[in-house]
N, CA, C and O of each residue as an XYZ file, in Angstrom:
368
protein
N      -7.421    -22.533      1.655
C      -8.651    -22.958      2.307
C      -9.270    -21.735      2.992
O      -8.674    -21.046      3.821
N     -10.555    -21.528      2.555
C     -10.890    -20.287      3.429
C     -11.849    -20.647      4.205
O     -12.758    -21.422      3.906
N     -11.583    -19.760      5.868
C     -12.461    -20.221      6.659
C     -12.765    -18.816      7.689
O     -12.218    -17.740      7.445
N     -13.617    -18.985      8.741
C     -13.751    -17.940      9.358
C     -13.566    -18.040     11.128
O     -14.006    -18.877     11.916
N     -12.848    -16.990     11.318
C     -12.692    -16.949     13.199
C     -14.050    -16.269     13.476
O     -14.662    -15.662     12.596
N     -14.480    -16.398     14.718
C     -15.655    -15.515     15.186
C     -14.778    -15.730     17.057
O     -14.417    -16.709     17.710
N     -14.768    -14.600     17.230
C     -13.926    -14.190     18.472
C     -14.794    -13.524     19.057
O     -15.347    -12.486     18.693
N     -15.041    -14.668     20.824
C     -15.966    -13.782     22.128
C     -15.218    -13.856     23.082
O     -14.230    -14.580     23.211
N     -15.791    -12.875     24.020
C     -15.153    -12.423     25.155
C     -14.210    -11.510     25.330
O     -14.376    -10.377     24.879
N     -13.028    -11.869     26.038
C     -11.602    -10.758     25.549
C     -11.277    -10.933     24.687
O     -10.772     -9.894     24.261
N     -11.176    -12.070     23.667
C     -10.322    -12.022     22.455
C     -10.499    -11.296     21.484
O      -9.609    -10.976     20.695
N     -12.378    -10.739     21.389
C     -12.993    -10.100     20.711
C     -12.558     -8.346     21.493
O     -12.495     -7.206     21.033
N     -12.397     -8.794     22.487
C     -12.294     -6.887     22.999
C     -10.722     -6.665     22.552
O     -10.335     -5.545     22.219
N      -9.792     -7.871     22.566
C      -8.359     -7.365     22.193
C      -8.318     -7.085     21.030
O      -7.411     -6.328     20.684
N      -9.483     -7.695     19.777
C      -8.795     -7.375     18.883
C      -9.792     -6.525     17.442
O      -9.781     -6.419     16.215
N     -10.612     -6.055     18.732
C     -11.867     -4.724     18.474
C     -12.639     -5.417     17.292
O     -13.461     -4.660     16.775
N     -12.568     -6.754     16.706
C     -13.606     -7.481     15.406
C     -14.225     -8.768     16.505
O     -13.761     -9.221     17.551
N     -15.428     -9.082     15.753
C     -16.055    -10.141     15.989
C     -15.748    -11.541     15.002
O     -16.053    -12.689     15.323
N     -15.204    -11.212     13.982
C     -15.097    -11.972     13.078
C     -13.793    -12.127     11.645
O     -13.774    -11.312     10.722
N     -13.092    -12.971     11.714
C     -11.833    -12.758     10.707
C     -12.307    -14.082      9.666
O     -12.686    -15.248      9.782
N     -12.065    -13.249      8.768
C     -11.855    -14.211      7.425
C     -10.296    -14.502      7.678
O      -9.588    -13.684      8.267
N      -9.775    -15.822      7.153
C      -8.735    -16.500      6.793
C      -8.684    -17.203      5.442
O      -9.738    -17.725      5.079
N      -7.850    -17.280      4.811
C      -7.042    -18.026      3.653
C      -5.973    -18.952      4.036
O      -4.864    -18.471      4.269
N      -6.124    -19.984      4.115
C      -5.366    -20.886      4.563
C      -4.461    -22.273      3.969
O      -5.087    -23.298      4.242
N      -3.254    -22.541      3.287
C      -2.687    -22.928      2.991
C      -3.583    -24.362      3.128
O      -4.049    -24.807      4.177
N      -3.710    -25.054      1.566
C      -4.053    -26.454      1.531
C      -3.218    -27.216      2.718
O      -2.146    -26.944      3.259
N      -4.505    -28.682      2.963
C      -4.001    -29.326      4.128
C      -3.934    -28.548      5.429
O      -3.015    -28.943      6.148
N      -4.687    -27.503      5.957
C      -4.091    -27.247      6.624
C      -4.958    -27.658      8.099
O      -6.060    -28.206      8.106
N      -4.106    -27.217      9.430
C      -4.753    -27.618     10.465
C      -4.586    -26.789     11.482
O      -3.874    -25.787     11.542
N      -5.526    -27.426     12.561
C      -5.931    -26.078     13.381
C      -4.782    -25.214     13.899
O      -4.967    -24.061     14.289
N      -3.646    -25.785     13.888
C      -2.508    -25.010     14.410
C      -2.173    -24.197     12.968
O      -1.041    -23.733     13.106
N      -2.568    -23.933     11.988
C      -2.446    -23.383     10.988
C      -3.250    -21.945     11.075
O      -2.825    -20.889     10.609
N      -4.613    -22.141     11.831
C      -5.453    -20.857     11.803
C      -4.566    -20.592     12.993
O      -4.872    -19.401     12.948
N      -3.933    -20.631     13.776
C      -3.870    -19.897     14.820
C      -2.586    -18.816     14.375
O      -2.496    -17.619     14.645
N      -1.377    -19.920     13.386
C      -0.458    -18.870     13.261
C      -1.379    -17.601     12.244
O      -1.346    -16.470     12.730
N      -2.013    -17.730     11.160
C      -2.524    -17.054     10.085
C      -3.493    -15.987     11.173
O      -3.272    -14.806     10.906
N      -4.248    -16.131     12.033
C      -4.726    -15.261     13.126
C      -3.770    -14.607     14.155
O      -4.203    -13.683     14.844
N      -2.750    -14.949     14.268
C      -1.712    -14.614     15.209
C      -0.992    -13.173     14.091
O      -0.717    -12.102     14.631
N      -0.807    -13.345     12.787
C      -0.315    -12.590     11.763
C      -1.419    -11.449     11.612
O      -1.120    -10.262     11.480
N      -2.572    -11.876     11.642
C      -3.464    -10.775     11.342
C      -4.046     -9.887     12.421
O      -4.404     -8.715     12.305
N      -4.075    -10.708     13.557
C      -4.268     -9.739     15.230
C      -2.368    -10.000     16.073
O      -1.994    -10.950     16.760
N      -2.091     -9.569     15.924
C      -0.797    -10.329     16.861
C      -1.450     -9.223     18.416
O      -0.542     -9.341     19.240
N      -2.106     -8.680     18.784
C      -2.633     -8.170     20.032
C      -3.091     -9.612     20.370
O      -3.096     -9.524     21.598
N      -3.394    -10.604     20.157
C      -4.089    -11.831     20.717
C      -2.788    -12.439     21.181
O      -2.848    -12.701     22.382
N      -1.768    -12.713     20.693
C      -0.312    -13.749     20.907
C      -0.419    -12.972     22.255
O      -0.628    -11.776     22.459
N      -0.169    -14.235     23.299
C      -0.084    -14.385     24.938
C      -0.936    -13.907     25.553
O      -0.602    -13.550     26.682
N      -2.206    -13.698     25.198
C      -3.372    -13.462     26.077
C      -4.437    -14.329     25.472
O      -5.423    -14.614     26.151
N      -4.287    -14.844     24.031
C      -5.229    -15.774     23.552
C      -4.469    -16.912     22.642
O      -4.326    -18.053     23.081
N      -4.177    -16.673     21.848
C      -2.801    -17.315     20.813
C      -1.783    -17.571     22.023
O      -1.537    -16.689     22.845
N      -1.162    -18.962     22.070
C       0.476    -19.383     22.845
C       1.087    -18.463     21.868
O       0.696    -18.121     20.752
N       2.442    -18.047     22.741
C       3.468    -17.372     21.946
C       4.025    -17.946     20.801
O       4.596    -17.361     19.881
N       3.750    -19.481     20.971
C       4.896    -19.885     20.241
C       3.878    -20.341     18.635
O       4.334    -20.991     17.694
N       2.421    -19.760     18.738
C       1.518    -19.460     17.853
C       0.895    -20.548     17.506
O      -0.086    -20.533     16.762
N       1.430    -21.667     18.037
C       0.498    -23.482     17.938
C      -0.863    -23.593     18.498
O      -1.815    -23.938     17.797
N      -0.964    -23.325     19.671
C      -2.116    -23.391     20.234
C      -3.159    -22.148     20.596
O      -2.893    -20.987     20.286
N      -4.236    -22.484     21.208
C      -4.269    -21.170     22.506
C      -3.753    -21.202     23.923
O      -2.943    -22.068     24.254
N      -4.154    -20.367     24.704
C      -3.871    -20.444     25.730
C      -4.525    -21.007     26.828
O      -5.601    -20.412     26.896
N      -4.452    -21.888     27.783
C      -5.205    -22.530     28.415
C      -6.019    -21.995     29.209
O      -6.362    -22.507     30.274
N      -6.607    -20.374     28.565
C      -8.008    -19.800     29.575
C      -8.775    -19.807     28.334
O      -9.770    -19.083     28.297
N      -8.384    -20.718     27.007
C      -9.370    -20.537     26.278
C      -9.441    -21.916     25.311
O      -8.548    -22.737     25.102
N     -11.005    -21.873     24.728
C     -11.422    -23.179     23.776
C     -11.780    -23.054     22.097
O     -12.419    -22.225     21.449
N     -11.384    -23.720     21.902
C     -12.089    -24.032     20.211
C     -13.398    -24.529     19.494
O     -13.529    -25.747     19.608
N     -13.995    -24.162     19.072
C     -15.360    -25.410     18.805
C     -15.264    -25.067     17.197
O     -14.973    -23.907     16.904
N     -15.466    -25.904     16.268
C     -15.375    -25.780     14.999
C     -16.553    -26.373     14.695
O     -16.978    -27.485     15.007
N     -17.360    -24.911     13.607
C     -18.650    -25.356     13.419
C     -19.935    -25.265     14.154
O     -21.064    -25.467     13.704
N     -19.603    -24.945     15.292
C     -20.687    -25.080     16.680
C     -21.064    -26.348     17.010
O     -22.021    -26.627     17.732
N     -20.202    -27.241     16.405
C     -20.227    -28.882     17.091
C     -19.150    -29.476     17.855
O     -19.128    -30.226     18.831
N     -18.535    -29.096     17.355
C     -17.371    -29.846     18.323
C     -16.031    -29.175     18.788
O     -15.298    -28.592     17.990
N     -15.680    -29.322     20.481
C     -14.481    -28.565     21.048
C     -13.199    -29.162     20.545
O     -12.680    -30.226     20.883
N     -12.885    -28.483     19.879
C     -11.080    -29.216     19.681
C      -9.757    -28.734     20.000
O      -9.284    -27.678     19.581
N      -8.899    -29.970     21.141
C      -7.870    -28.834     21.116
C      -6.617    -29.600     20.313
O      -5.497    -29.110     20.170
N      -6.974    -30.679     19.908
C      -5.692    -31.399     18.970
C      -5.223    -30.211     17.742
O      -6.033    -29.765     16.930
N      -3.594    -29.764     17.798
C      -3.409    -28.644     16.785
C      -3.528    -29.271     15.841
O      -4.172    -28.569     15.061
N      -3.198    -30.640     15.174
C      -3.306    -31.412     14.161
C      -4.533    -31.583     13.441
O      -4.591    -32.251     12.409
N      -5.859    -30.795     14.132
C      -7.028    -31.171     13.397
C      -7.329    -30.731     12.394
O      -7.425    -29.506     12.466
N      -7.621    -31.281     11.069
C      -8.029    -31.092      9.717
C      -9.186    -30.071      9.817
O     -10.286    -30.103     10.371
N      -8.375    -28.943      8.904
C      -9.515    -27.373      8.483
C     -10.202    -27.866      7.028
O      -9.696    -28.538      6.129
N     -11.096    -27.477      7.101
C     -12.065    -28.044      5.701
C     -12.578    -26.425      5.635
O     -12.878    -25.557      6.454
N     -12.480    -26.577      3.860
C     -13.449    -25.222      3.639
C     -14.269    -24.949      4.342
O     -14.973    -25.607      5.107
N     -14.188    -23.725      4.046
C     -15.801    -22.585      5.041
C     -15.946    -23.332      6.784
O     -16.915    -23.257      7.539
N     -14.806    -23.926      6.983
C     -15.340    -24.452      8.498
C     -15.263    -22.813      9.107
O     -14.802    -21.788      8.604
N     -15.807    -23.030     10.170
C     -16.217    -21.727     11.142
C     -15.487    -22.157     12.281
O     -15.654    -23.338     12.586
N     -14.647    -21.418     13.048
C     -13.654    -21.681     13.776
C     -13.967    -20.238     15.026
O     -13.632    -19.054     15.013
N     -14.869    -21.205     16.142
C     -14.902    -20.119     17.712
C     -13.882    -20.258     18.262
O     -13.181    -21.270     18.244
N     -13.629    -19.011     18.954
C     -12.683    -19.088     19.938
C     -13.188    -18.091     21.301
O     -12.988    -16.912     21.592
N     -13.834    -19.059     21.857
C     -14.130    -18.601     23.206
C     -13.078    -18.577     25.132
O     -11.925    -18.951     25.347
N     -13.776    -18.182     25.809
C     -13.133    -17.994     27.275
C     -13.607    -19.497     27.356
O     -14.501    -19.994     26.671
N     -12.733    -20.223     28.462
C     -12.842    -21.547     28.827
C     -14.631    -21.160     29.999
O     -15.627    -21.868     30.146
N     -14.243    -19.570     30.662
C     -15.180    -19.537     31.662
C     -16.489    -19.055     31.061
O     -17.466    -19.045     31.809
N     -16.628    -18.660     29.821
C     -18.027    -18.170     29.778
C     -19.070    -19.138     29.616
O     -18.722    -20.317     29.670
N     -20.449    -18.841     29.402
C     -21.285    -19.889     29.082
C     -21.715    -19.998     30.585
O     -21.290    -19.241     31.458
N     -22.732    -21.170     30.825
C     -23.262    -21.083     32.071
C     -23.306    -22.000     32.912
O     -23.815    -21.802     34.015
């Protein structure tokens, strides 16, 4: 399944890109981009990525698509979805 990260704030300064392509194992779900992003930046694991590579970390959010925040790891990745990962504090 291919889809794309777009990384703001620190996650983007830790890991010097704005944007990662992923390939992602059919079926897969949001706890799926995080390990496959955790493999390709591991500078993100414990400052953005949980260590244990399931989630993020609770100074930060998900929105898939620019519609909706998700933090269930179980949520269904669909082609070309677009996958943010922002600071819980930015925004206004």
């Amino acid at each position: 399944i291919p889809c794309t990260v777009e990384l703001y704030g620190t996650a983007r300064l830790l890991a010097k890109t704005a944007k990662v392509a992923l390939v992602l194992p059919p079926q897969a779900v949001l706890s799926s981009v995080f390990v496959a992003l955790a493999g390709q930046l591991p500078v993100l694991v414990g400052p953005v990525i949980a260590p244990d590579r399931s989630n993020l970390t609770c100074g930060y959010a998900c929105n898939i698509n620019g519609r909706d925040f998700v933090r269930d790891a179980t949520f269904k990745i669909n082609p070309g979805d677009s996958i943010i990962i922002i600071s819980n504090d930015a925004g206004g």
